[in-house]
C-alpha positions, 0 to 999 in steps of 0.5 A: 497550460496548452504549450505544456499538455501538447509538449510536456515537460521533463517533469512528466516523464514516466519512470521505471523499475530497472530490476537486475534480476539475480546476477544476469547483467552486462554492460552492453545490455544496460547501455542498450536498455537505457538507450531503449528508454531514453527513444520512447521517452522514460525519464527516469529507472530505478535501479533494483537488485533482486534475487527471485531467480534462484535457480537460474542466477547470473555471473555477476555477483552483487557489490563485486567490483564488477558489479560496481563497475555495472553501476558506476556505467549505468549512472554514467551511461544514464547522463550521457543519455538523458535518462535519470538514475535511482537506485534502492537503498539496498539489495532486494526491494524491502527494505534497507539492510545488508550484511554490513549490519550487525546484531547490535544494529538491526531492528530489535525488540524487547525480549523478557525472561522471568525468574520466581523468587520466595522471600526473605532470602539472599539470592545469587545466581544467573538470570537466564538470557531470553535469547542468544543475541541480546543485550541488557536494558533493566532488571525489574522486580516486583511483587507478585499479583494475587492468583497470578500462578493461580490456573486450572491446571494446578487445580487437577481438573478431570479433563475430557475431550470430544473426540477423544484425544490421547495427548489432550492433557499436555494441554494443561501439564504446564510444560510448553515442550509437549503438545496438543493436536487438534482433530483435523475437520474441526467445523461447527458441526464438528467441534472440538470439545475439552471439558475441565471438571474440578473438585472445588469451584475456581474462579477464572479471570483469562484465558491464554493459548500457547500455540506451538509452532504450527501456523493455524487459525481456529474459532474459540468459545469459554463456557461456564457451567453454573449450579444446575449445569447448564453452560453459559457462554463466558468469551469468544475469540479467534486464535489466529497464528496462521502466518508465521514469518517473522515480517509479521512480528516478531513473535510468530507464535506469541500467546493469544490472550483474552481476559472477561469478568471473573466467572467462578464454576466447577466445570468450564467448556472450551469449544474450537471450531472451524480449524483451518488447516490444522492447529497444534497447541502446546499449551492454554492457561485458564487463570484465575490471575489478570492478564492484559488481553492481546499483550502480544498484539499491543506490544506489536509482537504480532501483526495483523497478518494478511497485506492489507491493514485495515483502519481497525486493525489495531484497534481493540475493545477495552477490557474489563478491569480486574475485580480486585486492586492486588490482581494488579502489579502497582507500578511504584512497586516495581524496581530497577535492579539492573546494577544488580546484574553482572555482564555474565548474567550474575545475579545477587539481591537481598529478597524481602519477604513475599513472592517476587518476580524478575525480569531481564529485560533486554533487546535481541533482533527480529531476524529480518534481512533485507529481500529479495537478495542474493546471499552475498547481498543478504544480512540485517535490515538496520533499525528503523529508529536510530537516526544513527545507525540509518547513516551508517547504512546509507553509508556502507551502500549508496556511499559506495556509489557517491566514493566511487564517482566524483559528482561531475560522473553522477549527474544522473544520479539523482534519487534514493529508492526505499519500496513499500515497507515489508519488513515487519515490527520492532519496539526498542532501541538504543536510548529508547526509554530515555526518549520515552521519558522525555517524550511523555513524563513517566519512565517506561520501565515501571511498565514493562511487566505489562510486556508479559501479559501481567496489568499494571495498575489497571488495564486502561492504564496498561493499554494506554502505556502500550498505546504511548509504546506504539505512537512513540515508534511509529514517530521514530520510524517517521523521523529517524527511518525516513526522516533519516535516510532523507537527511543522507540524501540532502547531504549528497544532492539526492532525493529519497522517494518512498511509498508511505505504506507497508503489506507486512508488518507495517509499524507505523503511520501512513501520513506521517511516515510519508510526510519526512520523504522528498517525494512520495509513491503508491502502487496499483496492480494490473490484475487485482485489489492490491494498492486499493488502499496504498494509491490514496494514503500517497495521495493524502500525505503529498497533498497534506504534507506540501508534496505536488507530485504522486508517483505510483508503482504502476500496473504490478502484476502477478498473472496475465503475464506477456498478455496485457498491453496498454489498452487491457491495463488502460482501465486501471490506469485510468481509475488510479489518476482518479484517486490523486496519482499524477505520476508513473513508475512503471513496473517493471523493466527486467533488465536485459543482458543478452541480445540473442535470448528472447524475450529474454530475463523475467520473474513471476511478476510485473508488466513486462516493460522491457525493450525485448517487448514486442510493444515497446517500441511501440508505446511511444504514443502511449507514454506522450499520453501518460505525459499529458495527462501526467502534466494536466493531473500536476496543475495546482492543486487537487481540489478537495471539500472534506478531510477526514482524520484517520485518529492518532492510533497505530500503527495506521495504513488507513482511516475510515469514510464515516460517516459517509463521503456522498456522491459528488465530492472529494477528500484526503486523510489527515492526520494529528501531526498536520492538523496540530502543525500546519492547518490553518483557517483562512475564509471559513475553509481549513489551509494548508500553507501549500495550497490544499483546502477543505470545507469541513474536517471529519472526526472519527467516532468514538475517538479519543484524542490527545488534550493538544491536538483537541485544544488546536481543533477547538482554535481552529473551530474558533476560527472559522473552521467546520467539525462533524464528529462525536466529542472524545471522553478521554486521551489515548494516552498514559501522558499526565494521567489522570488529568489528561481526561478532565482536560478533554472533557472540559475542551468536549463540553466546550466545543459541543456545548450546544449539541450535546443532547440527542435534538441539536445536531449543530453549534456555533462556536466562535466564527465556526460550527461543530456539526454532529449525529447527521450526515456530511451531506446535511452538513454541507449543505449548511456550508451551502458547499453543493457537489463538485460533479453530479450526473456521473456514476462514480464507479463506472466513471470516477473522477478528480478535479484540480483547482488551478490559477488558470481554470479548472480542470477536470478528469473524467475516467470511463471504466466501460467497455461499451460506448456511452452518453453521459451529462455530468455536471461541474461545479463552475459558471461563466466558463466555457467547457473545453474538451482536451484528449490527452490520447490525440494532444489536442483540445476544442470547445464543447459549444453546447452545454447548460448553466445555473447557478452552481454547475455547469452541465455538459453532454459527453459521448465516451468511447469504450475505457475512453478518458477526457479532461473537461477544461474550463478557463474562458468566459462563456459566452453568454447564450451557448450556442446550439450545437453537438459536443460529438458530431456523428460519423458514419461509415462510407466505405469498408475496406474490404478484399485482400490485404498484403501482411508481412511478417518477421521470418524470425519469429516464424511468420512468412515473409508475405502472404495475402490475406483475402480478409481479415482474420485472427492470426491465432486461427489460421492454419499456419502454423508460423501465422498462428503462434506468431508474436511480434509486429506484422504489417497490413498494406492495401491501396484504396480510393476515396469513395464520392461520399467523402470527397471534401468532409472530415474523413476517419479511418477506423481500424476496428477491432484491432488485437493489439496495436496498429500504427498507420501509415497512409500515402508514406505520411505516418499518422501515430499509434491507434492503442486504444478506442476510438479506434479511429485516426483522421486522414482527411489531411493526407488522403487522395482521391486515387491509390491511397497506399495504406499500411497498418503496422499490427503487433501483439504480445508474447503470448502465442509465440510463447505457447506455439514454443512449449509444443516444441522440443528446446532446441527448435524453439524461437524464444527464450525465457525463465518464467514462460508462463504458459504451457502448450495446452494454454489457450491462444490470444487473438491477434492481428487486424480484425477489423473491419476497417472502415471510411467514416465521415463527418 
């Protein structure tokens, strides 16, 4: 372990997206940009080609020979240099598509139309096609359900509107062509009120709004007037269609349907409010016919609609069945009629008696295209549930690659690259019912007029339909998407990485989905929430699914752009190697075809990465840090005492910390998959075969569960295992209806025999206990499982411990940006605490610290946004000595009086000038000092002051605006990027005429800004996205100190 932290191997190189932004490439900029990474140490770039400069595109136009020939010199250039090459499955980030796929390729869903026949009758004619593109899965007839044309509108209410609105009856004329505006500011205080006044009582079952094409979000409220005409209220719901794009289902502006117990008056209310922005609505059905409440949501037509998915977003409260069996459409009763259909869309059928609905049933394309990328480079994204169809996309791009190059030239050529999925919801595919059948027992076909609103047999029956519908995919999106394009990989010597989430319109299962993949990532941005939820759902599928290293898409932003370095995005790094993320990939390295434009090509977004940084030759020293904390974060395994299962609902981007995770331990998601597959029990303690370990598995409450995978819970219980959760009543599921229930309640009342009444809070069952109605923390302390860490503030210093055959291994990162002293202490005895800083390499003993008999408490003083690993792998000794962890410093001398700077008259400074103090540059008088950006160089001669003759001397910079490296007496002493802002001369320093130079470079920022008060031709840098304007405020720059001799 200490040969590989002090020099770390390959493994823990941190890699880059290489962005190709928008046709500017060239081959001298690649060579120079691979050159530029191979010299600070980046192991690996991912080739992206993106279109967001639209306005300012390049000469080189994508899957042109020339751009081939680009990447062909890019992979060969890659080996020569030592730095490996990944490449996106496709143009654009997201997701995996071309113009290669074809309509009969793409992702699909089910599209309907629906055609009313009276019988007896011989019926010929034409079923209209839903849509242009579409191809024929089923013609289905059923016998209409009671009431189901049954509505207000055909009642001729008296309708009125508060405030007056001419065009509020096109609300209930039946046509969906006209319309309805809703008066704009329509608040609480100032509702939108529509009376309907009818003749005779009506009995009202659902209520369906048919927004028009206008994205809106606005609050609803159904009342009833009984006899005396007072109102009651009936049901409450938000319609919410306030992102169309088509990322986010493939039914933009689908019916927002809620259904309630039948409510029977004369006059009904509707009562909107609180419109935002402004709502128009084409049509609304109160009905006295059932309908499937959210039918569009279920059928995953609609997405949850902002980028992060909550663990409940799809999940909805059951419904109330309807109050009468021929409400209902009885799934016997529904008839393949498909032979029935000619390819035009003839159509000829003996009608028997009674009113009959047809459905053509068919597939038509989302009309998702792969993006950002250039319209050459654009076409349909390939379905993601045909393993098939995966391998002809793979083929028709990163085949072009493996054609082109014998394997002797791409030995760089190592990983495929498919991004965070933003490519929305599909729900059938080519032998998708035939893979139903065989997957759950039923024919899906007898339930496909649940797709229109209507229920099936009942609505808990709909709902599980739908639910076996949603789980179905989110498996084939697994195995056939990823699994599929992982398989293509293998095939050619290549590993596929994925992030295992998706910000719109993710349809399926963040562990699962995560699990098919070789190598796995999460994201985080620099500047905002984004990645809160994504950096643990990687983490969790690479520790459950056997995968030891989790990259993450780092320090992506979309402000503060040319003004953050690594010590401003220190904190944030930090905090994500907390949560199981032990590898980088930084983001982003905007590719950089001219040497005279500068700082040259960039977008709207990401950590500015590039060799035309004026860091980046500055961040060596920044990435040996990332390695060897990279290295020491990959060491056994994250040590975890509780998993919590997320249920086997989805589409899922996340579980649920209930009840509560007390302070001091750690966890990982699980998912069904895992736990039927692969958990074990071994000594009381849940395993998995890699390694990973948990004390107790967490059961969501109120979950239902699949009969296996409660049946292997209850073995593993048996086993040894520990559980805290309620018993399921049911299975989610329509698979072997009705029995499937009476299996789970047996299996419940099985395993929660002996606490099932509101007293016992605990049972034994076999080797195991089944915990329930108490906290994890009583739990574990039944386990006698006490906390890893205490005496830390988990928020101000979060934490992560991995176990490892060497010691154990702590990282502890302090998120203040004030010093402080803390006493954490860690669950280990009999070993000595070792400190090892992976900003210096270096690593001593921590001789005072205390025992007993759990933990280990060791005193700590941490500098500002300072990490540490606490390391413990040898015995202590027996009696700790009496020492400091921290010896103090105290400052002898500052180095005060003039400093020598020279700056690059390239980018406006003076060649030399003396300062007679340190100051901030972006206060100076000067203008070419003020707005100058880049590196400037400090010099000063000292003598060492009597007071630190023959002690340990520091050199502190101070503050320091935004990096320094040191250079005393010709020696250099590394980077000083972050606090303590101090290095250690003791071993360089004379005692006459140190000759000191400090080498200070800031970010783009003012060098930027000082150019926007210029004319174009008089300005010093060139960018497309400046970012900042010439009345932008200026960042301080330069050495500010003071600079001071500090001793020990």
């Amino acid at each position: 372990m200490e040969q590989g932290f002090q020099a770390p191997p390959e493994s823990t190189k941190p890699w880059v997206y290489w962005y190709w932004v928008s046709g500017h490439i060239s081959k001298e900029g690649i060579t120079r940009d691979l050159e530029a990474m191979a010299r600070v140490g980046i192991g690996e770039a991912f080739i992206g080609n993106v279109d967001v400069n639209e306005d300012h595109r390049g000469p080189i136009q994508i899957l042109s020979e020339e751009w081939w020939d680009m990447i062909e010199h890019a992979i060969r250039e890659g080996g020569r240099l030592g730095v490996r090459v990944g490449m996106f499955n496709c143009p654009g980030w997201s997701q995996s598509g071309g113009p290669w796929v074809k309509p009969d390729q793409t992702m699909r869903y089910l599209a309907i139309s629906e055609t009313r026949i009276s019988g007896p009758i011989k019926f010929e004619g034409v079923l209209p096609a839903p849509n242009e593109e579409f191809q024929d899965i089923a013609v289905l007839a059923f016998p209409a359900p009671a009431s189901d044309t049954d509505s207000v509108s055909m009642r001729g209410p008296r309708i009125t509107a508060s405030p007056e609105t001419p065009d509020v009856a096109n609300l209930f004329d039946g046509d969906m062509g006209t319309v309805c505006t809703i008066p704009e500011n329509t608040t609480s205080d100032a509702p939108f009120v529509i009376d309907l006044e009818m003749e005779e009582p009506f009995t009202a079952r659902s209520l369906v709004f048919h927004p028009a094409t206008t994205p809106f979000i606005v609050q609803c409220e159904l009342q009833a007037a009984d006899e005396n005409g007072a109102f009651k209220t009936v049901r409450t719901l938000t319609i919410d269609r306030s992102n169309p794009n088509i990322h986010v289902g493939f039914m933009p502006f689908g019916p927002v349907a809620v259904a309630f117990p039948s409510a029977t008056s004369q006059h009904f209310r509707l009562v909107l409010t609180e419109l935002q922005p402004r709502g128009v609505l084409a049509e609304i059905e109160l009905t006295g016919g059932a309908r499937l409440e959210r039918f569009v949501e279920k059928q995953l037509g609609k997405m949850f609609q902002l980028p992060m998915p909550q663990w409940d977003s799809y999940l909805w409260p059951t419904q109330a069945e309807p109050d009468g069996a021929n409400l209902a459409v009885e799934s016997e009763q529904v008839i393949d009629l498909s032979a029935n259909l000619t390819a035009e869309g003839a159509f000829s059928w003996e009608v028997p008696e009674g009113e009959w609905i047809v459905l053509r049933t068919g597939m038509s394309p989302t009309g998702v295209q792969n993006a950002p990328a250039a319209p050459e480079a654009t076409g349909y994204e390939i379905d993601k549930m045909n393993r098939q169809l995966i391998a002809i996309h793979f083929d028709a791009f990163i085949g072009q690659v493996l054609r082109r190059m014998p394997p002797a030239d791409r030995t760089a050529f190592l990983r495929v690259v498919a991004d965070s999925y933003e490519m929305g919801s599909l729900n059938w595919t080519d032998g998708f019912a035939e893979r139903f059948q065989q997957r759950y027992g039923y024919d899906p076909l007898h339930w496909l007029p649940v797709l229109t609103g209507r229920i099936v047999e009942s609505a808990e029956q709909s709902d599980r339909f739908l639910w076996d519908m949603r789980r179905l995919i989110a498996d084939r999106v697994a195995y056939d998407y990823v699994g599929g394009l992982r398989e293509e990989c293998e095939k050619h010597g290549l590993r596929l990485w994925l992030e295992n989430y998706g910000h719109w319109g993710f349809p399926a299962e963040f562990l699962q989905y995560g699990g098919q993949s070789h190598d796995l990532g999460g994201e985080f941005w620099a500047d905002h929430d984004l990645g809160k939820i994504e950096r643990r759902a990687a983490a969790s599928a690479a520790h459950i699914y056997g995968k030891p290293v989790v990259s993450a898409e780092a320090f992506t932003s979309s402000s503060g752009l040319w003004t953050m370095n690594p010590w401003t995005i220190k904190k944030r790094g930090d905090s994500t190697s907390t949560e199981g993320i032990n590898h980088f990939v930084l983001h982003v390295y905007v590719h950089q075809p001219h040497e005279d434009r500068i700082p040259g090509i960039n977008t709207w977004f990401g950590l500015e990465f590039n060799r035309h940084n004026t860091w980046f030759d500055q961040t060596e020293e920044w990435i040996k840090y990332l390695r060897r904390k990279h290295f020491l974060l990959q060491q056994g395994h994250f040590a975890a005492d509780i998993a919590y299962f997320i249920g086997e609902d989805t589409p899922k981007m996340t579980g649920i910390l209930e009840p509560e995770l007390p302070p001091g331990y750690s966890f990982d998601w699980i998912n069904a998959e895992v736990i039927e597959q692969r958990l074990q029990v071994k000594d009381g303690k849940f395993v998995l075969p890699d390694g990973m370990s948990y004390r107790l598995l967490i059961l969501p409450e109120g979950a239902s569960m699949r009969p296996s995978l409660l049946r292997k819970i209850r073995d593993l219980v048996k086993a040894g295992g520990a559980i805290l959760g309620t018993p399921p009543t049911q299975s989610p599921s329509l698979e072997n209806y009705p029995a499937c229930d009476d299996e789970v309640r047996r299996l419940a009342d099985e395993i929660w025999a002996g606490c099932n009444d509101n007293h016992a809070t605990m049972t034994r069952l076999g080797k195991g206990l089944v915990f329930r109605k108490t906290c994890v923390q009583k739990a574990l302390d039944e386990l006698k499982v006490p906390p890893d860490v205490t005496g830390l503030d988990t928020k101000m210093s979060p934490w992560i411990h991995r176990t490892t055959s060497e010691g154990e291994i702590y990282f502890i990162a302090y998120q203040g940006d004030e010093p402080t002293s803390i006493a954490p202490s860690f669950r280990v005895t009999g070993r000595q605490p070792e400190l090892w800083d992976a900003v210096t390499g270096r690593f001593r003993d921590l001789p005072a610290f205390t025992q007993d008999n759990n933990h280990t408490s060791v005193p700590l003083e941490i500098a500002p946004r300072q990490s540490l690993f606490i390391v413990f792998r040898k015995p202590a000794e027996s009696a700790p000595r009496a020492a400091t962890n921290f010896p103090p410093l105290t400052t002898v001398e500052e180095l005060s009086g003039d400093w020598r700077v020279r700056f690059d008259p390239q980018w406006g400074g003076p060649q030399s000038v003396v300062f007679d103090g340190l100051l901030d540059w972006s206060q100076h008088p000067d203008d070419g000092i003020k707005y100058y950006s880049g590196t400037a160089t400090y010099k000063k001669v000292f003598d060492l002051p009597d007071a630190a003759v023959q002690k340990r001397v520091y050199l502190d910079l101070g503050e320091v605006k935004d990096m320094g490296r040191v250079r005393l007496n010709g020696t250099d002493l590394g980077l000083i990027w972050c606090a303590p802002w101090h290095v250690d001369i003791t071993d360089v320093a004379q005692a006459k005429d140190n000759v000191l130079e400090i080498d200070v470079v800031n970010t783009w920022a003012n060098r930027i800004i000082g150019d926007c008060k210029l004319p174009a031709d008089q300005r010093l840098t060139w960018t497309i996205h400046p970012h900042f304007g010439p009345d932008s405020p200026l960042l301080p720059a330069g050495l500010l100190g003071p600079v001071t001799l500090r001793v020990e």
